[in-house]
Z-matrix of the N, CA and C atoms (Angstrom, degrees):
N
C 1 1.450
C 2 1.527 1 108.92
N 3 1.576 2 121.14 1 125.78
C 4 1.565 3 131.08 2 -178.26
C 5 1.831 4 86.39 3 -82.59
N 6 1.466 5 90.69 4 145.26
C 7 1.553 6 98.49 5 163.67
C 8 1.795 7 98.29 6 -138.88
N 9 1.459 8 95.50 7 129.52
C 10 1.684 9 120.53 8 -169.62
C 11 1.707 10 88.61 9 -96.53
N 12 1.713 11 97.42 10 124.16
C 13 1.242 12 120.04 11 -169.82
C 14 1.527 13 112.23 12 -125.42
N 15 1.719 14 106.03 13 21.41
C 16 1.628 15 112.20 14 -152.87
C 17 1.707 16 95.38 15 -101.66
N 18 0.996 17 110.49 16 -158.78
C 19 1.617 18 132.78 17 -161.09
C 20 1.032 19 114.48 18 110.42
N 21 1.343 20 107.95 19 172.22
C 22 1.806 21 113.69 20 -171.97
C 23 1.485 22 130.43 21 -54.04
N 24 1.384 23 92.76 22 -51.91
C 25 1.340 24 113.95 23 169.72
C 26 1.689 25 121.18 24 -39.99
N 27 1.605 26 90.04 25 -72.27
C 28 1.208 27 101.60 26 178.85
C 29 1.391 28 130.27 27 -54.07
N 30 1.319 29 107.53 28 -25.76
C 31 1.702 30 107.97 29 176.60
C 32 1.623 31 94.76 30 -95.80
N 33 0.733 32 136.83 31 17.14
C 34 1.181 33 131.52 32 -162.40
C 35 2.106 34 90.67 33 -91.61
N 36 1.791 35 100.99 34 -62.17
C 37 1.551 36 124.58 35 165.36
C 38 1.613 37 92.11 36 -27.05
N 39 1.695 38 126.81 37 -88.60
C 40 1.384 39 129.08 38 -163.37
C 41 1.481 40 109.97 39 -47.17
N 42 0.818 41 126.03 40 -3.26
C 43 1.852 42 119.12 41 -154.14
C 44 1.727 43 112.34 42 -141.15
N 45 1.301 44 113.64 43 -16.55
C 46 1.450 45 129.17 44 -158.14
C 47 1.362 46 121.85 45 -147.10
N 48 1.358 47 113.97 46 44.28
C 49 1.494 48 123.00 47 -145.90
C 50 1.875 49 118.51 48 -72.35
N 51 1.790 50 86.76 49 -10.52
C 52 1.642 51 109.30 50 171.69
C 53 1.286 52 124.16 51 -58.21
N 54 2.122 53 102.14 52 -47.88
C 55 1.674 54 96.14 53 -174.15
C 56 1.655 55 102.81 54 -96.11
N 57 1.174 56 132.35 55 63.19
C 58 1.378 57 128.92 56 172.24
C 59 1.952 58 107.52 57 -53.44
N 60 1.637 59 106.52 58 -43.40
C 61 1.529 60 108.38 59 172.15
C 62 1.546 61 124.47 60 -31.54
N 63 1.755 62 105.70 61 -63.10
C 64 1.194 63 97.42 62 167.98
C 65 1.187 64 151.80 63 -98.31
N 66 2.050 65 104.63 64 21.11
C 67 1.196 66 118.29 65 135.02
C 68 1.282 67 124.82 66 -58.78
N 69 1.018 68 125.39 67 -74.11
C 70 1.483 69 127.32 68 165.59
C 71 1.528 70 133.12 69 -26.92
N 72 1.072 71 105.26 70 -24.92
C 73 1.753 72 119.04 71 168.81
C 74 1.205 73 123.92 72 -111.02
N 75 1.533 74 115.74 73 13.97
C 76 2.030 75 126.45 74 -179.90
C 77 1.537 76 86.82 75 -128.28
N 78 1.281 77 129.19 76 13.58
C 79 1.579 78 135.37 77 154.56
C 80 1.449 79 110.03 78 90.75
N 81 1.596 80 111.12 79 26.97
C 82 1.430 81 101.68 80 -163.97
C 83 1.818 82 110.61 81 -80.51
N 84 1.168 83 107.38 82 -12.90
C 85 1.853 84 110.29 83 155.70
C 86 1.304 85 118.53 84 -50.36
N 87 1.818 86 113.70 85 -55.06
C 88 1.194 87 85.51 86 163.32
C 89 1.491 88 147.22 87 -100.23
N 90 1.486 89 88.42 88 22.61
C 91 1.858 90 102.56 89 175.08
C 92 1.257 91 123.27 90 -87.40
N 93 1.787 92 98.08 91 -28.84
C 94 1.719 93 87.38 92 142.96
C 95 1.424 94 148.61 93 -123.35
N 96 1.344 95 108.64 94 56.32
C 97 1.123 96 144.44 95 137.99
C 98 1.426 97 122.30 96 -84.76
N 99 1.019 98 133.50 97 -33.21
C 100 1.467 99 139.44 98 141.46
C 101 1.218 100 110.45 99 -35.17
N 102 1.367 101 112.38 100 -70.47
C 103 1.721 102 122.50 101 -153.76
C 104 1.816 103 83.85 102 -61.67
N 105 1.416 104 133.52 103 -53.04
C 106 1.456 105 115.26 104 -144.39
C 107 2.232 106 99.35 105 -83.17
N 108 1.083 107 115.97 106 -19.08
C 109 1.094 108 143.08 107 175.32
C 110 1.727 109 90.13 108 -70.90
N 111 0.999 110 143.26 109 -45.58
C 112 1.539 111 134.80 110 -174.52
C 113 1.716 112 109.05 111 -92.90
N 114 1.220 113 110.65 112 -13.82
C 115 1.524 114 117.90 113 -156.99
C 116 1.791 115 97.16 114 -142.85
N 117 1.043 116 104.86 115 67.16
C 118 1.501 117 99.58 116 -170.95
C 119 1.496 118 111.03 117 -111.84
N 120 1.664 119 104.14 118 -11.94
C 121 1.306 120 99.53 119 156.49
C 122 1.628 121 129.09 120 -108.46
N 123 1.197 122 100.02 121 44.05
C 124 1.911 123 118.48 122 174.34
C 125 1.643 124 96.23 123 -131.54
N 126 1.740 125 87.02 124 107.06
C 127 1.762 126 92.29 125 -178.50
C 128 1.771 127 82.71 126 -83.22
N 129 0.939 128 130.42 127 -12.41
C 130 1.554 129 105.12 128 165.79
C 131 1.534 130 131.47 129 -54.90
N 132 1.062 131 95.25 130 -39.26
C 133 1.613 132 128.94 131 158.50
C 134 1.688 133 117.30 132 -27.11
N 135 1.273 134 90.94 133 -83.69
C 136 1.442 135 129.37 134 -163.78
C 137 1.756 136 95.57 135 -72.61
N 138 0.907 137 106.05 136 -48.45
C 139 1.633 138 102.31 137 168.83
C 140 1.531 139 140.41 138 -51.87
N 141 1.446 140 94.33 139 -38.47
C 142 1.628 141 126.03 140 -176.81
C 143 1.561 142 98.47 141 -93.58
N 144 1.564 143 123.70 142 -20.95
C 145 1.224 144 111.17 143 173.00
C 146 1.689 145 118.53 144 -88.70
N 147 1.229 146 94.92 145 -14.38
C 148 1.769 147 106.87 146 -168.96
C 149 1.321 148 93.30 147 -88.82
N 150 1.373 149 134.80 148 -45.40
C 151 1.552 150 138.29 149 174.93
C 152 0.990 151 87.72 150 -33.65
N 153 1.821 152 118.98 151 -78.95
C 154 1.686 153 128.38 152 -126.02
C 155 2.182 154 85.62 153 -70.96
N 156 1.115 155 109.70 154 -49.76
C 157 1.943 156 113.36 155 176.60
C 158 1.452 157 109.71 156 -27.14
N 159 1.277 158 101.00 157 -55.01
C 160 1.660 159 116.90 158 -165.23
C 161 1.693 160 128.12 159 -68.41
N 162 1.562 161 86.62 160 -30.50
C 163 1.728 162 116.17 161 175.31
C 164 1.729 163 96.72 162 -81.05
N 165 1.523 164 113.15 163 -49.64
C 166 1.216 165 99.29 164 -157.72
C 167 1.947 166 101.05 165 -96.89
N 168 1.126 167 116.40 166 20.61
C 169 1.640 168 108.19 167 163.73
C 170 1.513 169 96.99 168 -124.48
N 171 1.033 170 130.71 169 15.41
C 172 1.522 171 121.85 170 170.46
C 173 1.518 172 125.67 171 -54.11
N 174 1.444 173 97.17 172 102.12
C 175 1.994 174 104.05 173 -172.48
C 176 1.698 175 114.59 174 66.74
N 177 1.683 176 123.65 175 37.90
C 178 1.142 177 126.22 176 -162.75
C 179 1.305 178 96.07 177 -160.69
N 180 1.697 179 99.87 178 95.58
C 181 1.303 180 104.93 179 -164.01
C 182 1.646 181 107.79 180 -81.20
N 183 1.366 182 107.72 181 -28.51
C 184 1.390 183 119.29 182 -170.75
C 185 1.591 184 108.46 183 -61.51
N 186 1.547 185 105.80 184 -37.41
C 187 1.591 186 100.90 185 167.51
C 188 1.682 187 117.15 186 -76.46
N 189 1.825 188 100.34 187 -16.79
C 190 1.820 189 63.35 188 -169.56
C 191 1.896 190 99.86 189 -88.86
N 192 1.364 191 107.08 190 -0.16
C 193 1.477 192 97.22 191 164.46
C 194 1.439 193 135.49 192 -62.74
N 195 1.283 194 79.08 193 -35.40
C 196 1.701 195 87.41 194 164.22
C 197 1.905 196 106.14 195 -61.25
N 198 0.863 197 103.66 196 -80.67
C 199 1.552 198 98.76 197 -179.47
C 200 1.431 199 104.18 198 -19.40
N 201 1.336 200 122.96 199 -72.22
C 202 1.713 201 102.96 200 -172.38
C 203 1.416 202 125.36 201 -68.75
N 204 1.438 203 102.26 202 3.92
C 205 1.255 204 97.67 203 174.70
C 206 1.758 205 118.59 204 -92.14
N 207 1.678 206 91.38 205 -21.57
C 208 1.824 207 89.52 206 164.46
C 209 1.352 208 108.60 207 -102.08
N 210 1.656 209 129.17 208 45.37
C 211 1.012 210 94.54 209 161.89
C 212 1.702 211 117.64 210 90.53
N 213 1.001 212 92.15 211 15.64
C 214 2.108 213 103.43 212 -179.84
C 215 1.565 214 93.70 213 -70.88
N 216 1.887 215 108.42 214 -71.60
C 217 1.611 216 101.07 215 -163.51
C 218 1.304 217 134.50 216 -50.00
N 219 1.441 218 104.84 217 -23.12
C 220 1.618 219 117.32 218 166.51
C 221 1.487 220 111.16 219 -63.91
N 222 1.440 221 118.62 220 -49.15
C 223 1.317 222 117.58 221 -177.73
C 224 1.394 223 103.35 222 -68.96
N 225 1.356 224 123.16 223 -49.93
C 226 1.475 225 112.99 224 178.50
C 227 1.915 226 132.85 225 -50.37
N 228 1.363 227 79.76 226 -36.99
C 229 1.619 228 100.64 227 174.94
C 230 1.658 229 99.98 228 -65.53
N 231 1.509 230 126.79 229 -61.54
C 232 1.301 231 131.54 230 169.46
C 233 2.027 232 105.26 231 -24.66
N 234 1.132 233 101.03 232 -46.28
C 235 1.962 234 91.51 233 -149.94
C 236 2.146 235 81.31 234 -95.72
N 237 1.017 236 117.42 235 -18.71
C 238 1.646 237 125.29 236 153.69
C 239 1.374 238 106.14 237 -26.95
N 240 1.269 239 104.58 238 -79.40
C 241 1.520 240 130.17 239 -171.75
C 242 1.046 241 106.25 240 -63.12
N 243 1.621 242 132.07 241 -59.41
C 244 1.175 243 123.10 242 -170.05
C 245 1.903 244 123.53 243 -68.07
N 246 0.871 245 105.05 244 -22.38
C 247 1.465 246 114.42 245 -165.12
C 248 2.067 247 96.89 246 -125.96
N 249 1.201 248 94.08 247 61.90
C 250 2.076 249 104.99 248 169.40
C 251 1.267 250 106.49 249 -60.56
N 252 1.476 251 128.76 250 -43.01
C 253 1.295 252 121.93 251 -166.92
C 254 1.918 253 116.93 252 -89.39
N 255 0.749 254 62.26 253 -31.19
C 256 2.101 255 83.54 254 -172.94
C 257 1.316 256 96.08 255 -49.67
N 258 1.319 257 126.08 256 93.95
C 259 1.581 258 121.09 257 175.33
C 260 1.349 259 107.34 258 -81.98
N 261 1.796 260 151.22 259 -33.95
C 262 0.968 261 110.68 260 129.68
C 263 1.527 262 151.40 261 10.06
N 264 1.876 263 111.62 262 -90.30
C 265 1.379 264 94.71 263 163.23
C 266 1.079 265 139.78 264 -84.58
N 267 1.591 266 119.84 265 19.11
C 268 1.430 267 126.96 266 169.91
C 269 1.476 268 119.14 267 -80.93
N 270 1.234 269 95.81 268 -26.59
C 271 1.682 270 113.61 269 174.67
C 272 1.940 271 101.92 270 -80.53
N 273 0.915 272 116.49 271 -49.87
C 274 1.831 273 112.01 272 176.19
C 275 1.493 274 93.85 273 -54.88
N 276 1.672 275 131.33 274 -70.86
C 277 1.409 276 108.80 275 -154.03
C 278 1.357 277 95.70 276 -72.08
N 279 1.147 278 144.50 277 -44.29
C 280 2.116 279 111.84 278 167.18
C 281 0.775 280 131.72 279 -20.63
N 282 1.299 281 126.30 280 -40.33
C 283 1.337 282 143.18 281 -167.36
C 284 1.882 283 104.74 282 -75.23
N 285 1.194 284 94.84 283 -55.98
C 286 1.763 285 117.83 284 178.51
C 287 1.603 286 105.52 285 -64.80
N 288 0.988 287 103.79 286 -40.51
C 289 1.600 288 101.65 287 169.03
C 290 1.572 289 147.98 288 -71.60
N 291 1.733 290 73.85 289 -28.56
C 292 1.590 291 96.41 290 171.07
C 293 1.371 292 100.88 291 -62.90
N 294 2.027 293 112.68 292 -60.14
C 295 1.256 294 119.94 293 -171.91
C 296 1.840 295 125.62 294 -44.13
N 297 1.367 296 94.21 295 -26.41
C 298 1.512 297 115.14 296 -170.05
C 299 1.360 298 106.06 297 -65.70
N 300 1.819 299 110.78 298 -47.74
C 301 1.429 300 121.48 299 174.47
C 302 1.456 301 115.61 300 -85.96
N 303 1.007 302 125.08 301 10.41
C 304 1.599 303 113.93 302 168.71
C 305 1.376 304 110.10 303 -109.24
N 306 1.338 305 119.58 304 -11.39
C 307 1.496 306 133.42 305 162.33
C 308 1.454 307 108.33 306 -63.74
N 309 1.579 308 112.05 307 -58.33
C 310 1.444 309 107.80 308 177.89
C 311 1.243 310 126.72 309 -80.71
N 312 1.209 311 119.77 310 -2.32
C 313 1.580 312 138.28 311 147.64
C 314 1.664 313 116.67 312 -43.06
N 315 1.820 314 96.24 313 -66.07
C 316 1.436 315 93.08 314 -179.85
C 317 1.723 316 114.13 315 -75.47
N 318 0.988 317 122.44 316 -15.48
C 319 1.494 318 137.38 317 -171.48
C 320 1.985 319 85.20 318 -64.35
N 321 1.562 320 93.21 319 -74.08
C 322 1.726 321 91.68 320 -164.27
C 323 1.616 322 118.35 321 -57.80
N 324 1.082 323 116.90 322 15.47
C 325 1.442 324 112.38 323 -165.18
C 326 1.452 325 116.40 324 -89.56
C-alpha cells in the first residue's frame, strides 16, 4: 500500500529548504506529526518525516522546542518503537533525540 504524503506545504520542506519559517508558522510541525501519527506503519513515511524534522530544526532551537512542545518526543519515541530494525530510522531518531536533549540542556541551565 503507497501512502501520499504530498500537499503544498509539504513539498514545499523537499524542494524549498529557504522558507522553512513559513512552514513552521502554517503548522506544518504539527502536520507532520499528524502525518507520522496517521501513517505509523509506512517506515517510508516515518523516514521522510524524520528527514524533513531534522533538516528543518537544524541549529534552531526555537523550532525544535516547538516540536516538544507539540508532542514530537512522543511521536518520535512512537516510530523508535515501531521501526527496531530499520537502521535508517534509528539513526534519524538519534539524531532527534540528541536535538531534544541539547534543547533541554540549554533550557535547564
Amino acid at each position: 500500500m503507497s501512502h501520499s504524503i504530498g500537499g503544498e506545504a509539504f513539498q514545499q520542506v523537499f524542494h524549498d529548504e529557504g522558507d522553512f519559517d513559513a512552514f513552521v508558522d502554517q503548522g506544518g510541525i504539527e502536520a507532520l506529526l499528524t502525518c507520522v501519527n496517521n501513517h505509523l506503519d509506512s517506515s517510508d513515511v516515518c523516514a521522510k518525516v524524520c528527514r524533513t524534522l531534522i533538516a528543518l530544526l537544524q541549529s534552531d532551537n526555537e523550532r525544535i522546542q516547538l516540536l516538544i512542545t507539540s508532542g514530537g518526543e512522543a511521536v518520535v519515541a512512537s516510530v523508535e518503537t515501531r521501526w527496531p530494525d530499520n537502521n535508517q530510522i534509528q539513526d534519524q531518531v538519534r539524531l532527534l533525540n540528541g536535538m531534544f536533549q541539547a534543547v533541554r540542556n540549554l533550557v535547564n541551565v
